[in-house]
C-alpha positions in Angstrom: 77.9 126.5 109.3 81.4 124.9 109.3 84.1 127.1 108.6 86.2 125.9 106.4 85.2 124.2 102.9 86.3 122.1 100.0 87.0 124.6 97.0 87.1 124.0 93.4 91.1 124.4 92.6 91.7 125.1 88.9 95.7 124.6 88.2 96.6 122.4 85.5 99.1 120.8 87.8 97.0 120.1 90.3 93.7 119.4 88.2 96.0 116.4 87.1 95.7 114.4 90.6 92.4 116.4 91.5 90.2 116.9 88.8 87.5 120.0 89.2 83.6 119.0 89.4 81.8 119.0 85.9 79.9 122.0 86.8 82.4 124.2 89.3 80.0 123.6 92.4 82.1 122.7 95.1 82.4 119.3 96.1 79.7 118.4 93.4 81.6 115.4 92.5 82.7 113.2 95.4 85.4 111.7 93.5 86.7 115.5 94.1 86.9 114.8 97.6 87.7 111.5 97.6 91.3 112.3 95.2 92.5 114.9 97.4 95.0 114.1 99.8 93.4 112.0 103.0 94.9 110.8 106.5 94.0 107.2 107.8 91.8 109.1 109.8 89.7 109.7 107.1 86.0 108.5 107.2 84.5 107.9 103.9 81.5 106.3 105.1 80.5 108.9 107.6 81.3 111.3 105.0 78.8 109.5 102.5 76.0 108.8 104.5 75.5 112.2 105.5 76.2 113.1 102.1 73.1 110.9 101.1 70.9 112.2 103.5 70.9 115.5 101.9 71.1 114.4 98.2 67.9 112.4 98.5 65.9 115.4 99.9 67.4 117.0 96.7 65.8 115.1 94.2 62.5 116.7 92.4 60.1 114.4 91.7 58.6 113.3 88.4 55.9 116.2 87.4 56.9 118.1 90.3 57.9 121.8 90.6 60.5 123.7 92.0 58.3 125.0 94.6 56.5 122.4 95.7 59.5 120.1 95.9 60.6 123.1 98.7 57.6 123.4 100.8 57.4 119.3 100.8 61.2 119.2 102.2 61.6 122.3 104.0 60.6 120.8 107.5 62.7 117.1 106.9 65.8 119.5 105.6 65.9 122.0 108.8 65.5 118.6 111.1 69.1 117.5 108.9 70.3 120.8 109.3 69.3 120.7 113.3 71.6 117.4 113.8 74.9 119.7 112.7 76.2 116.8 110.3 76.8 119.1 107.6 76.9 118.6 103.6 80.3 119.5 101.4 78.4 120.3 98.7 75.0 121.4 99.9 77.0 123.9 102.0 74.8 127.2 102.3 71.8 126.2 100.2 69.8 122.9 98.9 70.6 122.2 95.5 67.5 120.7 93.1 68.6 117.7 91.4 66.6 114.6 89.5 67.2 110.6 89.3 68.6 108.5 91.8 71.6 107.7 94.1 74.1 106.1 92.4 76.4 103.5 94.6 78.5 100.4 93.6 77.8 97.5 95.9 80.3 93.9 96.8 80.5 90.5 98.4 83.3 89.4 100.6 82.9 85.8 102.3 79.2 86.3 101.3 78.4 89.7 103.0 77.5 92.9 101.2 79.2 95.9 101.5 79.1 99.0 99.7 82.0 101.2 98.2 81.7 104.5 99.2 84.5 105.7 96.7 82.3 105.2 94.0 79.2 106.6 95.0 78.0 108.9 93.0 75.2 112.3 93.2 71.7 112.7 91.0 72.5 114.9 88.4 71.6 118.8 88.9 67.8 120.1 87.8 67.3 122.1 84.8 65.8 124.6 87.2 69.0 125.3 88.9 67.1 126.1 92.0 68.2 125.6 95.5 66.8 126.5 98.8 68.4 129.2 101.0 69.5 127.9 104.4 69.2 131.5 105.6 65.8 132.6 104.5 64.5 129.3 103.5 63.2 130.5 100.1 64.2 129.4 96.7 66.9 130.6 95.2 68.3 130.4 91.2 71.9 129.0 91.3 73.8 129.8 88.4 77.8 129.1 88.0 80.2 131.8 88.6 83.7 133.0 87.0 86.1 131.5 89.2 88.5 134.0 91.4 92.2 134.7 90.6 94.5 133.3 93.6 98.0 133.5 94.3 99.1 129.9 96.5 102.6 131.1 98.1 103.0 127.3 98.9 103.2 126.5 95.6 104.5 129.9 94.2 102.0 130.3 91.2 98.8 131.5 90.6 95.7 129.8 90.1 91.6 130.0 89.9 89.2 128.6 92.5 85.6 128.6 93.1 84.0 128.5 97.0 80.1 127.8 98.0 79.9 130.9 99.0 81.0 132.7 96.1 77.6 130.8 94.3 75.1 132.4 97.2 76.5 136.0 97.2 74.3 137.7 94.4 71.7 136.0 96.8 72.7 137.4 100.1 73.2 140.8 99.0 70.1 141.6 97.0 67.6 138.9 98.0 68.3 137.2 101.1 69.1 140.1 103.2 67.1 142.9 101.8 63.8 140.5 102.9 64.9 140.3 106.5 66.3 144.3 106.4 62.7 145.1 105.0 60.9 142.8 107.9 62.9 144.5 110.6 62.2 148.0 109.5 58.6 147.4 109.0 58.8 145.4 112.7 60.4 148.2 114.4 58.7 151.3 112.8 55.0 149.0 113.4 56.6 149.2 117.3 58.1 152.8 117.5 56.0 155.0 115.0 58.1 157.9 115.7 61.7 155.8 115.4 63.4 156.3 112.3 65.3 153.4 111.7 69.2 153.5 110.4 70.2 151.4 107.3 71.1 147.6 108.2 73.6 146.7 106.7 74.1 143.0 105.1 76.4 140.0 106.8 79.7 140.8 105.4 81.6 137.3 104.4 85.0 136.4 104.5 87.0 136.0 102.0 90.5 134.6 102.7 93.6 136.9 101.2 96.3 135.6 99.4 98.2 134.4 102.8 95.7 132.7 103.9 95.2 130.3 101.0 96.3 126.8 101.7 100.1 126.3 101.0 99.5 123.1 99.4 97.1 121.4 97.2 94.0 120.0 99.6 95.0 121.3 102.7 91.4 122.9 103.0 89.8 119.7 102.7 91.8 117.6 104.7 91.2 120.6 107.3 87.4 120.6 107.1 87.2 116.4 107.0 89.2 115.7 110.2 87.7 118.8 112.5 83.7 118.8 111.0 83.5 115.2 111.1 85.3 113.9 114.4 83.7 116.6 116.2 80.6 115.2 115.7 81.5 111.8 117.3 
């Protein structure tokens, strides 16, 4: 997985040019993205297209569960994944959502284009499942309390929210106790006379205080210019 991510910034300063996501998922809204500060560089269409691609294996279908929506996209999301064109919001996990893609659509000189700037995501599922891209099984996603942050750039403290912060209850006590528990019953099946030692879980990352961007954006503008030109 890439790096670096877009974050949810809460500052009432910079909420005021980059407004936070309805519902603190990072990079729910793409009009998040889209405000933050871009390069000419910048390519909103590749950025939307593969933004699509994952937002239309999202949606549930009418009279559908959360379950069977998984085992019907599993196979057509881990092909996506394979292609390493990766999501900004579906980052770690698939999130469940319902309805349709939303895009605005123009003539000039007769031909149709479409504006990327306004396109715009189904709207998250009541279930508030998603599917682990780790252990592939379904997974509640619930909003957290954003984190505390001093920004030395701008010399104030402030509150953001990372994907990764909604996957850790996940990846501590359900993602990674299933695979610990498979490869102590794999090893002890193999070596009945081998006590295993305790496996510990991934540790994450979680940038310190001098690490955080020195200016509003800088993450994004990062992530958009190495994720996406590497990958033409």
């Amino acid at each position: 997985m890439p790096g670096a991510m877009v974050k949810i910034i809460l500052d009432k300063i910079y909420n005021k040019t980059v407004p936070k996501p309805i519902n603190l998922r990072p990079g729910y809204d793409m009009e998040h993205v889209f405000n933050g500060p871009q390069t000419d560089e910048y390519r909103y269409e590749k950025v939307v297209e593969i933004e699509k691609q994952y937002d239309h294996l999202s949606i549930i279908r009418p009279h559908e569960t959360p379950q069977q929506w998984a085992d019907r996209i599993r196979g057509s999301l881990q092909e996506l994944l394979s292609k390493r064109e990766y999501s900004l919001y579906h980052v770690y996990c698939l999130f469940a959502s319902f309805g349709q893609l939303k895009s605005k659509t123009f003539y000039v000189n007769g031909e149709l284009f479409e504006d990327h700037f306004r396109y715009r995501r189904p709207s998250v599922h009541k279930s508030q499942m998603a599917i682990c891209f780790k252990c592939w099984k379904l997974v509640k996603i619930t909003e957290v309390e954003p984190r505390k942050v001093y920004y030395s750039g701008w010399g104030r403290w402030a509150y953001e929210v990372e994907s990764e912060d909604l996957m850790k209850n996940h990846w501590n006590y359900s993602c990674f106790k299933a695979k610990t528990a498979t490869i102590a019953k794999n090893t002890m099946s193999s070596a009945p006379n081998f006590e295993p030692a305790c496996i510990s879980p991934t540790s994450y990352h979680s940038s310190g205080p001098s690490q955080r961007c020195s200016e509003p954006g800088v993450t994004s503008k990062v992530f958009m210019s190495s994720l996406y030109f590497a990958n033409n």
